[in-house]
N, C-alpha and C positions, 0 to 999 in steps of 0.2 A: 504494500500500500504506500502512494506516496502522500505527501501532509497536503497537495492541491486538494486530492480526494475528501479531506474532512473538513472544507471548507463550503460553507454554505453564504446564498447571496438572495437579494429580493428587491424588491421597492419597499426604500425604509415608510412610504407611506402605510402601507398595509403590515407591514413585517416589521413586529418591535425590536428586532433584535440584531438590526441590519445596523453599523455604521454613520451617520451620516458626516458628510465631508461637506464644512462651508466655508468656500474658497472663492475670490475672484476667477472667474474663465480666461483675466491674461493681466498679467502682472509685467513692474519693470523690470528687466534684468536684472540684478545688483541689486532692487531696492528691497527691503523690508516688507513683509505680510503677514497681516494672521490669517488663520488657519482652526477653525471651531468645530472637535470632532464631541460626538456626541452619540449614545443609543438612548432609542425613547424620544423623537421628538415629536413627532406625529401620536404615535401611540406611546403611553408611558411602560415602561420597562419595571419587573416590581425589581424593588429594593430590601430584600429580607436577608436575614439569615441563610435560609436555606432557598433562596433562588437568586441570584444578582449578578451584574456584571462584573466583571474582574479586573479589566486590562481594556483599554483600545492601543493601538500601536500605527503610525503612521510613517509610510516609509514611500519613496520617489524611485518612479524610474524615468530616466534620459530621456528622452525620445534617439533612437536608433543607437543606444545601448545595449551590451545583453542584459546585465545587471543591475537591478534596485540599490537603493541605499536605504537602510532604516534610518528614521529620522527622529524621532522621538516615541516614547512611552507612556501612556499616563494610568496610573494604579488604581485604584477603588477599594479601600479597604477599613472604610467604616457597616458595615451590613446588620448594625442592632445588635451584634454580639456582645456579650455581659454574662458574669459569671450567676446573675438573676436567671437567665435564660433567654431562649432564641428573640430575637428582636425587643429585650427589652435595655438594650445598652441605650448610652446618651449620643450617639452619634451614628448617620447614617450617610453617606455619600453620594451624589449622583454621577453618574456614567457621562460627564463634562468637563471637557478641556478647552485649553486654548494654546496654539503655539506658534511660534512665530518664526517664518523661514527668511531666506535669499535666497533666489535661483540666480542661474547664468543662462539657463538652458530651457527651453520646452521637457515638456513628457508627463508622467500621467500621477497623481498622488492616487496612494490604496490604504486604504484603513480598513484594519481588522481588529476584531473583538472578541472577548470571550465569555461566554455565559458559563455559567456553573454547572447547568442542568443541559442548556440547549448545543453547546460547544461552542465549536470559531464560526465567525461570521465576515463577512468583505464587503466591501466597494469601494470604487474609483472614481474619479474626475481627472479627466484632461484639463490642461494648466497651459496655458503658452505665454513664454518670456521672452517680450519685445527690448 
């Protein structure tokens, strides 16, 4: 099996568990951008103990590269846990980031994500750097 195969994908409108990537469609070369990844925005995603997101990971690839670069990580690790029990801790986190890149170059950002119960999830946006 290779790790493409356990990746799952959809339209994060209807599929809470999909990624979403909010980026300009064409940025300056050189210059500064954020970049706001998120699950759950259409539909909310639960935040429990025992069901939640874990990770999203954002990573670029060139245009007419073979290879990506991972570009950042963002964690999730408040889920209601307490030694009272499942979801009664004092903190809960949500599946939202923000991050800030430069390109030089065109090609595509992929964000992926991982639920606890549902596995990896993806998608992409093409990016072009004038």
């Amino acid at each position: 099996m290779k790790f493409g195969e356990l990746l799952q994908s959809g339209d994060w409108k209807g599929e809470k568990h999909v990624p979403v990537i909010e980026a300009p469609e064409k940025v300056k070369a050189g210059e500064s951008f954020d970049v706001a990844l998120s699950v759950g925005k259409e539909i909310a995603h639960p935040n429990t103990t025992e069901h939640h997101i874990c990770w999203i990971k954002l990573s670029f690839k060139p245009e007419g590269d073979k290879f990506g670069y991972e570009v950042a990580k963002v964690d999730f690790d408040g889920h209601g846990a307490s030694v009272k029990g499942a979801n009664e801790g004092p903190v809960f986190t949500d599946p939202y980031g923000v991050v800030r890149l430069n390109l030089k170059t065109s090609g595509t950002l992929i964000a992926t994500s991982y639920c606890n119960i549902h596995g990896f999830w993806e998608s992409s946006q093409d990016i072009v750097a004038e």
